[in-house]
PDB file of N, H, CA, C and O in Angstrom:
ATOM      1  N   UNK A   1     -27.507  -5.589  -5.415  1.00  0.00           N
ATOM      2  CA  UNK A   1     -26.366  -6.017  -4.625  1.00  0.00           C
ATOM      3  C   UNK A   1     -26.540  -5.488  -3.200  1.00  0.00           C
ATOM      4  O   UNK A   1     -26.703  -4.296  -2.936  1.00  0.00           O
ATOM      5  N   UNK A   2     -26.490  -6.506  -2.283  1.00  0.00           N
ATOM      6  H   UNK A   2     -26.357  -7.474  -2.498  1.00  0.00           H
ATOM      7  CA  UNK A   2     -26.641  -6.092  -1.082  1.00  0.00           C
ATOM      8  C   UNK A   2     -25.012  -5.504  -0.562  1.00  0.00           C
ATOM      9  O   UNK A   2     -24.003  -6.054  -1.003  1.00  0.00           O
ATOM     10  N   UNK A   3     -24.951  -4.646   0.156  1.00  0.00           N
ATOM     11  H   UNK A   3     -25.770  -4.199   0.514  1.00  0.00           H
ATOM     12  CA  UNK A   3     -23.652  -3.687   0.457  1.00  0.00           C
ATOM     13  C   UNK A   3     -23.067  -4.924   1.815  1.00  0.00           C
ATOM     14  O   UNK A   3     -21.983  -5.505   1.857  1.00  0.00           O
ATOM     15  N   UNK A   4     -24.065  -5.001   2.661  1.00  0.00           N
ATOM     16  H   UNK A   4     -24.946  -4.529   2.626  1.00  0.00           H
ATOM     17  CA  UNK A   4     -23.578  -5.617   3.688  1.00  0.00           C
ATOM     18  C   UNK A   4     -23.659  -7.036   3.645  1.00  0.00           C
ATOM     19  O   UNK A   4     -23.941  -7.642   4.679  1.00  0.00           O
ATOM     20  N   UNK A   5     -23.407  -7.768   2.367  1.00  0.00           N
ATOM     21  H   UNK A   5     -23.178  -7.276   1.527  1.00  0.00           H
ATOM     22  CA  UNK A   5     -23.286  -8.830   2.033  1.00  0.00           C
ATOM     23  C   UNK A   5     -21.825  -9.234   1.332  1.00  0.00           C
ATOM     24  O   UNK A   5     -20.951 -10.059   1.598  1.00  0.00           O
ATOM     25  N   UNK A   6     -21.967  -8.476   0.556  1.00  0.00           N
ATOM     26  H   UNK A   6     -22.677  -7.805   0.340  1.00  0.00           H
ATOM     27  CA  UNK A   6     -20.015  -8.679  -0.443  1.00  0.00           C
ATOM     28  C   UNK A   6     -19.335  -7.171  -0.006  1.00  0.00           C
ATOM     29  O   UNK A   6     -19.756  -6.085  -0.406  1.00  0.00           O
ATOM     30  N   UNK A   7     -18.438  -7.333   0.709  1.00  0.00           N
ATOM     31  H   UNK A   7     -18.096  -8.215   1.033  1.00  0.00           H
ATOM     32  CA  UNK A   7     -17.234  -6.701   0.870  1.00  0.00           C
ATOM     33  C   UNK A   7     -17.147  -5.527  -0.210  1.00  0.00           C
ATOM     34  O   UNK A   7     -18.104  -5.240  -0.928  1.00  0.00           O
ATOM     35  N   UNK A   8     -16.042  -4.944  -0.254  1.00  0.00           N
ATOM     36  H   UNK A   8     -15.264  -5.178   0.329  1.00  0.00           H
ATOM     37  CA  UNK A   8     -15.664  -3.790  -1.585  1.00  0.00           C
ATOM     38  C   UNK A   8     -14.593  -4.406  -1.657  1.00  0.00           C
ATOM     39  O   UNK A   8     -13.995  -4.831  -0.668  1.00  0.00           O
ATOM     40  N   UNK A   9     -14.203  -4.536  -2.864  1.00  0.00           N
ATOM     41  H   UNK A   9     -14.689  -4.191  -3.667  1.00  0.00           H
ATOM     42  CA  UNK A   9     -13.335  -5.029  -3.699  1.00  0.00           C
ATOM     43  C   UNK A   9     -12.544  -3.978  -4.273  1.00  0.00           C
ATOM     44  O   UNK A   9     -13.166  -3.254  -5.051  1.00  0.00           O
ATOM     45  N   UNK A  10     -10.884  -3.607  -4.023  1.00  0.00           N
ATOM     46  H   UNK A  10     -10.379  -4.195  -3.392  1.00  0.00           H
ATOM     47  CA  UNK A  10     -10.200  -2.519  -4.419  1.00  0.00           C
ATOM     48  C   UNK A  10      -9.507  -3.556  -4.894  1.00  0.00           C
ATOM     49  O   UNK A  10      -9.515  -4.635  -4.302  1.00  0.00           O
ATOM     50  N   UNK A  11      -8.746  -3.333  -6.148  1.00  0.00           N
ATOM     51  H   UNK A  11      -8.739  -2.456  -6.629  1.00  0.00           H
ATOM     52  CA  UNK A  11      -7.604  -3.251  -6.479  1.00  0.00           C
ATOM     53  C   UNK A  11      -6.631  -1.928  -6.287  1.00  0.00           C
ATOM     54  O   UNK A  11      -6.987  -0.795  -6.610  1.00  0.00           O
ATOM     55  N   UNK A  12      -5.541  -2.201  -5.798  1.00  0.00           N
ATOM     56  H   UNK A  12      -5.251  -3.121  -5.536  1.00  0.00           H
ATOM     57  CA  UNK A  12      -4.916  -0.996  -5.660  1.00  0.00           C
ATOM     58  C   UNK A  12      -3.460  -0.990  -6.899  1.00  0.00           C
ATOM     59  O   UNK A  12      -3.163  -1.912  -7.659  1.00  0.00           O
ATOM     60  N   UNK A  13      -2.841   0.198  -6.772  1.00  0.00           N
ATOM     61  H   UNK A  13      -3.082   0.947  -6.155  1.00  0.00           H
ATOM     62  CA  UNK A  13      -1.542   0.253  -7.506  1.00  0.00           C
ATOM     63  C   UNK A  13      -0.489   0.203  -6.648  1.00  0.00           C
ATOM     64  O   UNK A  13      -0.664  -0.199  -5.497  1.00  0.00           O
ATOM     65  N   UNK A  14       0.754   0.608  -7.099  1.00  0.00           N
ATOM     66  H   UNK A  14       0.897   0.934  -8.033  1.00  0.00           H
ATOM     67  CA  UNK A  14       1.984   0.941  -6.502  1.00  0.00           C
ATOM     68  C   UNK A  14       1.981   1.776  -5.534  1.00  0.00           C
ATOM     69  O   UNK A  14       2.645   1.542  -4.524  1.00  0.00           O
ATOM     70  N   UNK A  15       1.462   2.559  -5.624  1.00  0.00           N
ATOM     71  H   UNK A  15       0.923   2.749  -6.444  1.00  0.00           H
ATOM     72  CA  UNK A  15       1.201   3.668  -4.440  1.00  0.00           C
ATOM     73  C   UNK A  15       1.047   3.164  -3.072  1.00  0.00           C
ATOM     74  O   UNK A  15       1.763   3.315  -2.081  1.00  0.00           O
ATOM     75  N   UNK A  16      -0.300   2.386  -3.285  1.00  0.00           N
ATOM     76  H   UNK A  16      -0.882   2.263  -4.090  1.00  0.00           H
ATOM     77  CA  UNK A  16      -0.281   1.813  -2.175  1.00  0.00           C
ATOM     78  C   UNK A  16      -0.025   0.704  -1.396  1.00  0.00           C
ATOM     79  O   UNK A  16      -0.675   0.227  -0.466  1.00  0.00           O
ATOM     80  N   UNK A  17       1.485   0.204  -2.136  1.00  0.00           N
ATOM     81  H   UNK A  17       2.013   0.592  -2.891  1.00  0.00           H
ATOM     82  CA  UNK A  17       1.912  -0.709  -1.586  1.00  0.00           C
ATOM     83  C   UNK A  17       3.443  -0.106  -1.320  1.00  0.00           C
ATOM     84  O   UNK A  17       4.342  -0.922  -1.113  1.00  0.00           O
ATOM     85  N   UNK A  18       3.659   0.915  -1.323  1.00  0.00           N
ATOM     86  H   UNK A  18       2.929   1.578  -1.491  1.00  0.00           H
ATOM     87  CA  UNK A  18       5.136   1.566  -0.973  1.00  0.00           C
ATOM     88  C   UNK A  18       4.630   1.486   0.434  1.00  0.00           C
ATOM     89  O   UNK A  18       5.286   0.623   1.017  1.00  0.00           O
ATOM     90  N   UNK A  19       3.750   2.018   1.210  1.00  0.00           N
ATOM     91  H   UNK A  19       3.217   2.720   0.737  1.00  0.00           H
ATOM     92  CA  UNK A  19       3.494   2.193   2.800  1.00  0.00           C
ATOM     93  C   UNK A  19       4.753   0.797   3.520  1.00  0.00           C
ATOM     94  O   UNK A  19       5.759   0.991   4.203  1.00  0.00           O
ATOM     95  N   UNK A  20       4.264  -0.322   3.103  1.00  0.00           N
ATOM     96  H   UNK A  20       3.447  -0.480   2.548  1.00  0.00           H
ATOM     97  CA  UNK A  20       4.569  -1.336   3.525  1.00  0.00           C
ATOM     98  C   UNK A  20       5.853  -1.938   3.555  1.00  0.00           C
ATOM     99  O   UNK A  20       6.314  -2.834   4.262  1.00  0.00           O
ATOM    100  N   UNK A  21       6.394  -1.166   2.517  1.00  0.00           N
ATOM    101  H   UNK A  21       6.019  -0.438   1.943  1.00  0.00           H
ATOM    102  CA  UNK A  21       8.164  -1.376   2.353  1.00  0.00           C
ATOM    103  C   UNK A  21       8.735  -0.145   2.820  1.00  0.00           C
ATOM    104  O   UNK A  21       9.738   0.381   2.337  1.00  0.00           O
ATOM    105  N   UNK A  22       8.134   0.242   3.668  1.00  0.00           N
ATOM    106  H   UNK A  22       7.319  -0.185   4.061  1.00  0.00           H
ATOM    107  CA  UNK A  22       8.600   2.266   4.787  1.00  0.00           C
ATOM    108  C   UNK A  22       8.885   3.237   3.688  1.00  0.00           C
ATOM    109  O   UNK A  22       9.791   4.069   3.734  1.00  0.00           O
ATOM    110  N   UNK A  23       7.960   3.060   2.588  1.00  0.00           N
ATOM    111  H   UNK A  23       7.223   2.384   2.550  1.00  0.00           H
ATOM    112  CA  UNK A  23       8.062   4.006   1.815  1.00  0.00           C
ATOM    113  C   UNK A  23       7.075   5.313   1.926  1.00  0.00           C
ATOM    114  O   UNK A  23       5.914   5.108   1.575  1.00  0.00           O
ATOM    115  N   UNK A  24       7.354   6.422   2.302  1.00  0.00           N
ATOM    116  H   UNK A  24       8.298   6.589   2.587  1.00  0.00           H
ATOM    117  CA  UNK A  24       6.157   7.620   2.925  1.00  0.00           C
ATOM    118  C   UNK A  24       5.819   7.791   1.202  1.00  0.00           C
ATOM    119  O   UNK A  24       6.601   7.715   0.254  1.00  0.00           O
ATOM    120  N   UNK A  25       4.485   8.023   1.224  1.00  0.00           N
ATOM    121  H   UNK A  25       3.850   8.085   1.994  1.00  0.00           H
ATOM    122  CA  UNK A  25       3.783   8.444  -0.327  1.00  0.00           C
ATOM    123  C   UNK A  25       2.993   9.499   0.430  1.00  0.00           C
ATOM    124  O   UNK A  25       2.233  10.143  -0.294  1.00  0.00           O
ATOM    125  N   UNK A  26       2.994   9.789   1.570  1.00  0.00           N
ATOM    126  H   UNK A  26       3.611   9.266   2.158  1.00  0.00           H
ATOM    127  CA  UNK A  26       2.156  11.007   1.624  1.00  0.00           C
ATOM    128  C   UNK A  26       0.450  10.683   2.939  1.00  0.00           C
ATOM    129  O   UNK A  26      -0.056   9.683   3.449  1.00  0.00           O
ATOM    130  N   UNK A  27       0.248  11.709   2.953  1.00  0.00           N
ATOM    131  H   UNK A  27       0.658  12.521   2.538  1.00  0.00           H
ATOM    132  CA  UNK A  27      -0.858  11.615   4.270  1.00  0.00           C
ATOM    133  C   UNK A  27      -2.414  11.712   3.523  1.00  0.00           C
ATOM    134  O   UNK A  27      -3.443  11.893   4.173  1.00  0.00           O
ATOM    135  N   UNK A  28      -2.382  11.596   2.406  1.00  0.00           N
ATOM    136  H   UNK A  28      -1.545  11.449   1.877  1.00  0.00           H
ATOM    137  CA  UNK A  28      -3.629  11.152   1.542  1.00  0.00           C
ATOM    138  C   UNK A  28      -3.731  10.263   1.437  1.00  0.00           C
ATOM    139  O   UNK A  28      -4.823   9.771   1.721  1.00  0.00           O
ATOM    140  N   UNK A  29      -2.419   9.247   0.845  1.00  0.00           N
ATOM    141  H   UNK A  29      -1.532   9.647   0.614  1.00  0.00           H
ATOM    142  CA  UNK A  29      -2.790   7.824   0.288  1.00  0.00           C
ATOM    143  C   UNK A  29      -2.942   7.432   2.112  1.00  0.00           C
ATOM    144  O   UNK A  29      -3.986   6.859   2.423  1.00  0.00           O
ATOM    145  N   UNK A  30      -2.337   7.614   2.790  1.00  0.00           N
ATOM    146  H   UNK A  30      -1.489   8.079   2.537  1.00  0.00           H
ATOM    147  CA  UNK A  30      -2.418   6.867   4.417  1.00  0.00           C
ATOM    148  C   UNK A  30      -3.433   7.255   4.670  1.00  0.00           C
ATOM    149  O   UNK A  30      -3.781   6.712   5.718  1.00  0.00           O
ATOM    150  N   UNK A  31      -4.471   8.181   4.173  1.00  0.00           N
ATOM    151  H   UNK A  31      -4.188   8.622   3.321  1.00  0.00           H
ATOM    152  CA  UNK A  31      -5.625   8.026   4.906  1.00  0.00           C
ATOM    153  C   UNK A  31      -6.834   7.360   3.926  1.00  0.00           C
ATOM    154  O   UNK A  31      -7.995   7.208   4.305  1.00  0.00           O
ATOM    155  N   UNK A  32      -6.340   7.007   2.638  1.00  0.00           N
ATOM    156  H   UNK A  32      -5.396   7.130   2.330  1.00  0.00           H
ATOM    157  CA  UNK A  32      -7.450   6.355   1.772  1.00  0.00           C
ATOM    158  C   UNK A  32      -7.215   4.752   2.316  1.00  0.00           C
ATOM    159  O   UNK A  32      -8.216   4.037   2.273  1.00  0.00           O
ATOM    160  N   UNK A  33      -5.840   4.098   2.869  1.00  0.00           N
ATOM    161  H   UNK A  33      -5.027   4.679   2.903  1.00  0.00           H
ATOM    162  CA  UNK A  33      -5.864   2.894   3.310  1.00  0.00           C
ATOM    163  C   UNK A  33      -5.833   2.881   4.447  1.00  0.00           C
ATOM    164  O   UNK A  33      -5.281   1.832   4.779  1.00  0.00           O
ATOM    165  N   UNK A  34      -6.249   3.732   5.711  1.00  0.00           N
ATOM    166  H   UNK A  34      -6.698   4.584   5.441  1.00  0.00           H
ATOM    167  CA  UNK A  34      -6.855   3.736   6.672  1.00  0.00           C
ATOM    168  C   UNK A  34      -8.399   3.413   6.532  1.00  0.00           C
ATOM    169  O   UNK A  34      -8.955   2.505   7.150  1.00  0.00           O
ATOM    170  N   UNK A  35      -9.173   4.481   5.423  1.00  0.00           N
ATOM    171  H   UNK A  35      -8.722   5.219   4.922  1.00  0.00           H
ATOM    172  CA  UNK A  35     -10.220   3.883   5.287  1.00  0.00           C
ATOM    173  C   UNK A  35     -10.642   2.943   4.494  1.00  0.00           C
ATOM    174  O   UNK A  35     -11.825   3.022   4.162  1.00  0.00           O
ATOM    175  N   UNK A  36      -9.920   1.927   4.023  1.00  0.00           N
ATOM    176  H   UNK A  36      -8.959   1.863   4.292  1.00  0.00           H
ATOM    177  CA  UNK A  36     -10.074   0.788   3.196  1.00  0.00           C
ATOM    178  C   UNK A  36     -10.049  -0.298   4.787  1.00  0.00           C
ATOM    179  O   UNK A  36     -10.894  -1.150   5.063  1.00  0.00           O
ATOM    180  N   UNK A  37      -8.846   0.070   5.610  1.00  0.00           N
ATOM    181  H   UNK A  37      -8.159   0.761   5.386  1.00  0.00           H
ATOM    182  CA  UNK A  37      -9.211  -1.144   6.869  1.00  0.00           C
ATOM    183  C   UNK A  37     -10.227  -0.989   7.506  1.00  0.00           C
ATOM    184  O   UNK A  37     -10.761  -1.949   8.062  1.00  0.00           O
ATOM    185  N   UNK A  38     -10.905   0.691   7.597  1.00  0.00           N
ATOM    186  H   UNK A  38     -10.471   1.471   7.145  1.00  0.00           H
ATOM    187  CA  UNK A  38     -12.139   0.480   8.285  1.00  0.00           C
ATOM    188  C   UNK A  38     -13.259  -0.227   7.884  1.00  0.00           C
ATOM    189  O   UNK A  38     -13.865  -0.955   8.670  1.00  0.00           O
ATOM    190  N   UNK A  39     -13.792   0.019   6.004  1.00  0.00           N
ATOM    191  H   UNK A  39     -13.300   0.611   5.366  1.00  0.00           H
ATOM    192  CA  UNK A  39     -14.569  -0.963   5.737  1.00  0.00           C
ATOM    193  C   UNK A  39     -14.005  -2.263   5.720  1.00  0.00           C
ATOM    194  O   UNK A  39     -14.246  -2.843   4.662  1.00  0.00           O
ATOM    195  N   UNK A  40     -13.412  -2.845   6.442  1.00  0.00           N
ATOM    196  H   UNK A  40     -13.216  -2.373   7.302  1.00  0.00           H
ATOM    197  CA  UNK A  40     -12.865  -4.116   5.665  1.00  0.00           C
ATOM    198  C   UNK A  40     -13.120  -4.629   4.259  1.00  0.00           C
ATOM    199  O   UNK A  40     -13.976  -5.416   3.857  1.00  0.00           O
ATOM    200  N   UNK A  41     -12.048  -3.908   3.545  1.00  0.00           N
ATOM    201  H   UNK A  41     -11.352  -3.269   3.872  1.00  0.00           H
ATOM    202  CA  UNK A  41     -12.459  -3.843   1.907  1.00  0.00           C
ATOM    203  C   UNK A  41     -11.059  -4.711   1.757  1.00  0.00           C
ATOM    204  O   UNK A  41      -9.882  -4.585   2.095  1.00  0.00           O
ATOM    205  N   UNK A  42     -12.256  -6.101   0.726  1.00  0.00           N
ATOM    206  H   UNK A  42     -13.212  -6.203   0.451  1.00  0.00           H
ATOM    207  CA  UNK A  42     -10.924  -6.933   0.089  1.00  0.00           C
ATOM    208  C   UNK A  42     -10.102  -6.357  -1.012  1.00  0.00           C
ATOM    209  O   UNK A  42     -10.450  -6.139  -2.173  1.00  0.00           O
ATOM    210  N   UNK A  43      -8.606  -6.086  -0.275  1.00  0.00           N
ATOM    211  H   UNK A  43      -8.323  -6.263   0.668  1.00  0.00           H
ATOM    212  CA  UNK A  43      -7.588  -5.521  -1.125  1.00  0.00           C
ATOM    213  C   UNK A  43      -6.733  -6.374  -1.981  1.00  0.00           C
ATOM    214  O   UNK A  43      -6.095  -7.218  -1.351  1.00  0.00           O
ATOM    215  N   UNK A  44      -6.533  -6.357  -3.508  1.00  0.00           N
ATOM    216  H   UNK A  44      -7.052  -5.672  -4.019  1.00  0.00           H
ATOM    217  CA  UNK A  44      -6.121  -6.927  -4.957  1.00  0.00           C
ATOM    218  C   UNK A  44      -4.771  -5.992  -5.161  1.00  0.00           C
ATOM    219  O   UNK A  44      -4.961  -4.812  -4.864  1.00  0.00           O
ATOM    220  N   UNK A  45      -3.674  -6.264  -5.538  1.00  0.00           N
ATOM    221  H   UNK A  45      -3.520  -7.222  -5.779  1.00  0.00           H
ATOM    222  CA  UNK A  45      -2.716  -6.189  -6.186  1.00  0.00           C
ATOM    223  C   UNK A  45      -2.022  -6.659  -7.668  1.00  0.00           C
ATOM    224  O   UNK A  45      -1.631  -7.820  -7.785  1.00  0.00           O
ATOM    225  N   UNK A  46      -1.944  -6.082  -8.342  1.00  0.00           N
ATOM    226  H   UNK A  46      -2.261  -5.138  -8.247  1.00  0.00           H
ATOM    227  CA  UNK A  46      -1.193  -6.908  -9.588  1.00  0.00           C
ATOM    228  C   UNK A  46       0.367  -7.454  -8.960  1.00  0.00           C
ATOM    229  O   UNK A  46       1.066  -6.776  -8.207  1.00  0.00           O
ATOM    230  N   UNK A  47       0.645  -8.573  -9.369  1.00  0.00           N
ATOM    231  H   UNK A  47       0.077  -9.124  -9.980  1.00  0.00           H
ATOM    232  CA  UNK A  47       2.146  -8.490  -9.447  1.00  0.00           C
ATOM    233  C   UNK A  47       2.951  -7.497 -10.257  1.00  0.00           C
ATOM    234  O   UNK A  47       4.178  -7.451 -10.171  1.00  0.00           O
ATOM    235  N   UNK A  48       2.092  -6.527 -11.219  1.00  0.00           N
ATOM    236  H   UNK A  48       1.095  -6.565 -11.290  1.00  0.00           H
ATOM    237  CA  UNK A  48       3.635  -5.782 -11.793  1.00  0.00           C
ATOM    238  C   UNK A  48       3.394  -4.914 -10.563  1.00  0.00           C
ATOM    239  O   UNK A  48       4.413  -5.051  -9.886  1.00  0.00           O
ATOM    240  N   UNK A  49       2.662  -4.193 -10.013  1.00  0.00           N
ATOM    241  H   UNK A  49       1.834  -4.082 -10.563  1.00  0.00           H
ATOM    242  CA  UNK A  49       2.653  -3.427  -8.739  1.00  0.00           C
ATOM    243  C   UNK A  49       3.612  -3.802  -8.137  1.00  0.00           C
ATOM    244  O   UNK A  49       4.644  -3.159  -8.328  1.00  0.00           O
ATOM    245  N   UNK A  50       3.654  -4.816  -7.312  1.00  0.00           N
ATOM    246  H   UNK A  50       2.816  -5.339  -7.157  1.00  0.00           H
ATOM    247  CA  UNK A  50       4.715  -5.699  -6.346  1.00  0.00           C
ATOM    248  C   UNK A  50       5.880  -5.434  -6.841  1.00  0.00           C
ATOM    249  O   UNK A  50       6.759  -4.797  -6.260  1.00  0.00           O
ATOM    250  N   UNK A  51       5.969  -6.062  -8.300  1.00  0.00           N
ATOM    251  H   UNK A  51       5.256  -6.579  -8.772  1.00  0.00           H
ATOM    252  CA  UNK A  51       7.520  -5.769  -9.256  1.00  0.00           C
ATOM    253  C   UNK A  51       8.215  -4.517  -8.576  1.00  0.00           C
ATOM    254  O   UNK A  51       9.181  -4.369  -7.828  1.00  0.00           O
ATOM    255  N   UNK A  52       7.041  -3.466  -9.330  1.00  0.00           N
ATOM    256  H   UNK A  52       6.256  -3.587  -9.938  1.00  0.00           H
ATOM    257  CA  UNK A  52       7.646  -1.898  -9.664  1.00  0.00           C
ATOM    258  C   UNK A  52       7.658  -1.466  -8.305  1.00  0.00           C
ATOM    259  O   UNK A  52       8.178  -0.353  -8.226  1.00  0.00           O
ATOM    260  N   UNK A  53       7.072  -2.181  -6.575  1.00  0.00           N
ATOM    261  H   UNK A  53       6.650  -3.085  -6.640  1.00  0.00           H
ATOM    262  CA  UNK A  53       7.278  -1.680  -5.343  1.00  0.00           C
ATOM    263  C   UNK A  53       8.310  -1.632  -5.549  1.00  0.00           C
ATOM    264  O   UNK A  53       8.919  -0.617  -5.888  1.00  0.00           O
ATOM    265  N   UNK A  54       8.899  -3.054  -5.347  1.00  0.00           N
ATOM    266  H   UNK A  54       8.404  -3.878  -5.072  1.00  0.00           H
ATOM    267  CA  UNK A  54      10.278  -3.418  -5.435  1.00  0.00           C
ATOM    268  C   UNK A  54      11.300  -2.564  -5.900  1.00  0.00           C
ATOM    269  O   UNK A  54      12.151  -2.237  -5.072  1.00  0.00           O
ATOM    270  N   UNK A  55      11.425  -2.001  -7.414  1.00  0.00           N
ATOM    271  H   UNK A  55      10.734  -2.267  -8.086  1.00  0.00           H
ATOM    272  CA  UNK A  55      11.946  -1.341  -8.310  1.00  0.00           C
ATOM    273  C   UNK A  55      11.993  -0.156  -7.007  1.00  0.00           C
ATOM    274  O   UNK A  55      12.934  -0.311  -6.229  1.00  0.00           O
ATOM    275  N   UNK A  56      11.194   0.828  -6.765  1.00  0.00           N
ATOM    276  H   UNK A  56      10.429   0.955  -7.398  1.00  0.00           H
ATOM    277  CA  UNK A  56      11.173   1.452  -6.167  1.00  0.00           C
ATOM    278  C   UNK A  56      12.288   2.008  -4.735  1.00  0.00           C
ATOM    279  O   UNK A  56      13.005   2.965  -4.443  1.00  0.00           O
ATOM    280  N   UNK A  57      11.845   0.705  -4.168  1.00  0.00           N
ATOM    281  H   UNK A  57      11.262  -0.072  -4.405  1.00  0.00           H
ATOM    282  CA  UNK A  57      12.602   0.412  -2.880  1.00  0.00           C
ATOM    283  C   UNK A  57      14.149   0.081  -3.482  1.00  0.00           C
ATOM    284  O   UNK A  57      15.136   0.798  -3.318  1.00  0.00           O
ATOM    285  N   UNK A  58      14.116  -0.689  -3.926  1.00  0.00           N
ATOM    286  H   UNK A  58      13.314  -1.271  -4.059  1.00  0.00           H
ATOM    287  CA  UNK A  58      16.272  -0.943  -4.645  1.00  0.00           C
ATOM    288  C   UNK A  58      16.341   0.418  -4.889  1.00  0.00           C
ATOM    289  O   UNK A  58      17.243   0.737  -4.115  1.00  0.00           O
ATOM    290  N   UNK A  59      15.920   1.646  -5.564  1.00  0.00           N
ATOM    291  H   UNK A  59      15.188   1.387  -6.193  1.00  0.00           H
ATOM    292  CA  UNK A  59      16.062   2.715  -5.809  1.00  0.00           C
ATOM    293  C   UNK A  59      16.632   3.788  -5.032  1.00  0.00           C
ATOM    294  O   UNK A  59      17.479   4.662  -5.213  1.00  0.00           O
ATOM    295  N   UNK A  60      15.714   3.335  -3.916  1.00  0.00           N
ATOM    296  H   UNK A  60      15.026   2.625  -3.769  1.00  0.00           H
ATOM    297  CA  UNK A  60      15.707   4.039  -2.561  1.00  0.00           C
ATOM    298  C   UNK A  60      16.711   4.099  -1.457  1.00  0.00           C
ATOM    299  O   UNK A  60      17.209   4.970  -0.745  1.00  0.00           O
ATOM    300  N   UNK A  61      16.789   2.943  -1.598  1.00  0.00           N
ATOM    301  H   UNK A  61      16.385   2.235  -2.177  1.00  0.00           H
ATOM    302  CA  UNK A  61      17.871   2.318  -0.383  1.00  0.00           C
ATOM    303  C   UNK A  61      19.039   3.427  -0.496  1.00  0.00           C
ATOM    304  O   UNK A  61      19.645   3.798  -1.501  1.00  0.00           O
ATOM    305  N   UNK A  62      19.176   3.875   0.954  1.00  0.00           N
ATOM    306  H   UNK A  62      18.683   3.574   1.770  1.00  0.00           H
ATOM    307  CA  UNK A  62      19.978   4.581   1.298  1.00  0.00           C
ATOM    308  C   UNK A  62      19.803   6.190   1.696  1.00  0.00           C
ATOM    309  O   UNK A  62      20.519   6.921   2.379  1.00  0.00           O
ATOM    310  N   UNK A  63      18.246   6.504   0.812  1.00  0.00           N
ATOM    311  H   UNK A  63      17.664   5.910   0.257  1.00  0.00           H
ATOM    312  CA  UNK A  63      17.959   7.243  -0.009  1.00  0.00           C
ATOM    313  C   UNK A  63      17.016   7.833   1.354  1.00  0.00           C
ATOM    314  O   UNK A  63      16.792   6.959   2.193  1.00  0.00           O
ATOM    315  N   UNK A  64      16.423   9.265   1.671  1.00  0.00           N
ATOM    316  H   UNK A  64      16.604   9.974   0.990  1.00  0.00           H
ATOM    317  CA  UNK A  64      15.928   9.638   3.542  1.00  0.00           C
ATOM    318  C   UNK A  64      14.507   8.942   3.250  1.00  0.00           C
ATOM    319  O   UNK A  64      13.688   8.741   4.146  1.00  0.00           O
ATOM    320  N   UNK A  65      14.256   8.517   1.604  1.00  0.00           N
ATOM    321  H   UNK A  65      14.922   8.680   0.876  1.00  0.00           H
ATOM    322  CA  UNK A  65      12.907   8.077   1.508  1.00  0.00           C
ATOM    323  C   UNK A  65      12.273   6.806   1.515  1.00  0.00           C
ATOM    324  O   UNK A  65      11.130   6.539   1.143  1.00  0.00           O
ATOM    325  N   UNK A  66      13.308   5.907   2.070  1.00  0.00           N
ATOM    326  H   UNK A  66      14.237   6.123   2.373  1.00  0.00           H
ATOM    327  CA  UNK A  66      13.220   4.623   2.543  1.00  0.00           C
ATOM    328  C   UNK A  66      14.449   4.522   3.646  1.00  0.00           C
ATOM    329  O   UNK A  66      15.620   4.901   3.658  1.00  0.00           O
ATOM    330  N   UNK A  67      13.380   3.650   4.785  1.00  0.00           N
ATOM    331  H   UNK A  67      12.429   3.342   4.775  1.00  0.00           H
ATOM    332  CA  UNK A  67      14.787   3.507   5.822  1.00  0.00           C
ATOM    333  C   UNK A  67      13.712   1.888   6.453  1.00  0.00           C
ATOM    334  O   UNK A  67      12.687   1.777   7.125  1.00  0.00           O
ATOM    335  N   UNK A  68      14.695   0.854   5.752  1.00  0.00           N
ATOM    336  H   UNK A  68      15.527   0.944   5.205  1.00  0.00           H
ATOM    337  CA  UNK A  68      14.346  -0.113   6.436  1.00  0.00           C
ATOM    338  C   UNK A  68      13.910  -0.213   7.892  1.00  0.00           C
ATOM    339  O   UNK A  68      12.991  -0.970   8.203  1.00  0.00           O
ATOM    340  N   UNK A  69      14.616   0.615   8.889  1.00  0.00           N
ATOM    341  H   UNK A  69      15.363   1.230   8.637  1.00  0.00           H
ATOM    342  CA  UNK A  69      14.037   0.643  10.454  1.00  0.00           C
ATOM    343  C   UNK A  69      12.761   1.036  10.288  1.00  0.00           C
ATOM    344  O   UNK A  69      12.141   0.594  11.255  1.00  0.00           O
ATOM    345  N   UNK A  70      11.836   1.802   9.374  1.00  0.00           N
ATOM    346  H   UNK A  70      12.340   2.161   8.589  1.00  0.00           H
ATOM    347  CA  UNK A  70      10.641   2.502   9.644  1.00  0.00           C
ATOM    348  C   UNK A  70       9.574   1.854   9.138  1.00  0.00           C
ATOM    349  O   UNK A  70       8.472   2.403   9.113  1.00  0.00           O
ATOM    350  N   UNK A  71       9.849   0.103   8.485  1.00  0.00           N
ATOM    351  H   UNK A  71      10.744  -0.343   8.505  1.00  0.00           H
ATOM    352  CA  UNK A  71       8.822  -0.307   7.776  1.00  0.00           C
ATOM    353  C   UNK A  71       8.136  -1.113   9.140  1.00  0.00           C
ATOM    354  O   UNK A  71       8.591  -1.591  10.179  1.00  0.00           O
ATOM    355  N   UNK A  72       6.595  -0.959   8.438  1.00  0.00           N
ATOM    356  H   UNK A  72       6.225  -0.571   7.595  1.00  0.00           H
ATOM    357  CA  UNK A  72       5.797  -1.508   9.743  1.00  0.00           C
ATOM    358  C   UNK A  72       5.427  -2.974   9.755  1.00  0.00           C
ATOM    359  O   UNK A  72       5.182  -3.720   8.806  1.00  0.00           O
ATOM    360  N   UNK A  73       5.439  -3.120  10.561  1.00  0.00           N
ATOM    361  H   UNK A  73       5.638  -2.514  11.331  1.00  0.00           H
ATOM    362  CA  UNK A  73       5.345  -4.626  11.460  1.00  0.00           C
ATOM    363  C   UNK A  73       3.997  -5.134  10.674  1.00  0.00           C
ATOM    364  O   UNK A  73       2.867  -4.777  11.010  1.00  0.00           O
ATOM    365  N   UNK A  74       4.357  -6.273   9.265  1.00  0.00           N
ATOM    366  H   UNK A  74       5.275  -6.563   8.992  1.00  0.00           H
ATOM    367  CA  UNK A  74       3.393  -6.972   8.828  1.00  0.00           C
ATOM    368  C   UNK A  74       2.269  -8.419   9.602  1.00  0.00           C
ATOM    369  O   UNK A  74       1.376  -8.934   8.929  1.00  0.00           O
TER     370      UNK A  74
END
């Protein structure tokens, strides 16, 4: 397999799809998907991920660990 031919292929979990709904998970996972944009690595999600973001965020709301003003500009 040539490296600089096919991309890296992540699937990720829940974790790292809280970033995106201004959910802070911490300055590890932000720096493992910092370096997922540097390789440009094609990123996979399940929908129950998405689900259980979701779940998450309804949870949250209101909550200092989600604040709709802080989610970033998709």
């Amino acid at each position: 397999m040539n490296n600089s031919a096919e991309p890296l292929r992540v699937l990720i979990d829940t974790t790292f799809l809280l970033p995106t709904l201004g959910i802070d998970v911490g300055k590890q996972t932000n720096r493992a998907l910092k370096k997922l944009a540097e390789i440009d690595a094609e990123i996979y999600y399940s929908r129950f991920s998405l689900l259980e973001s979701l779940w998450i965020a309804a949870r949250n709301v209101g909550n200092s660990a989600f604040d709709i003003r802080d989610r970033p500009n998709l």
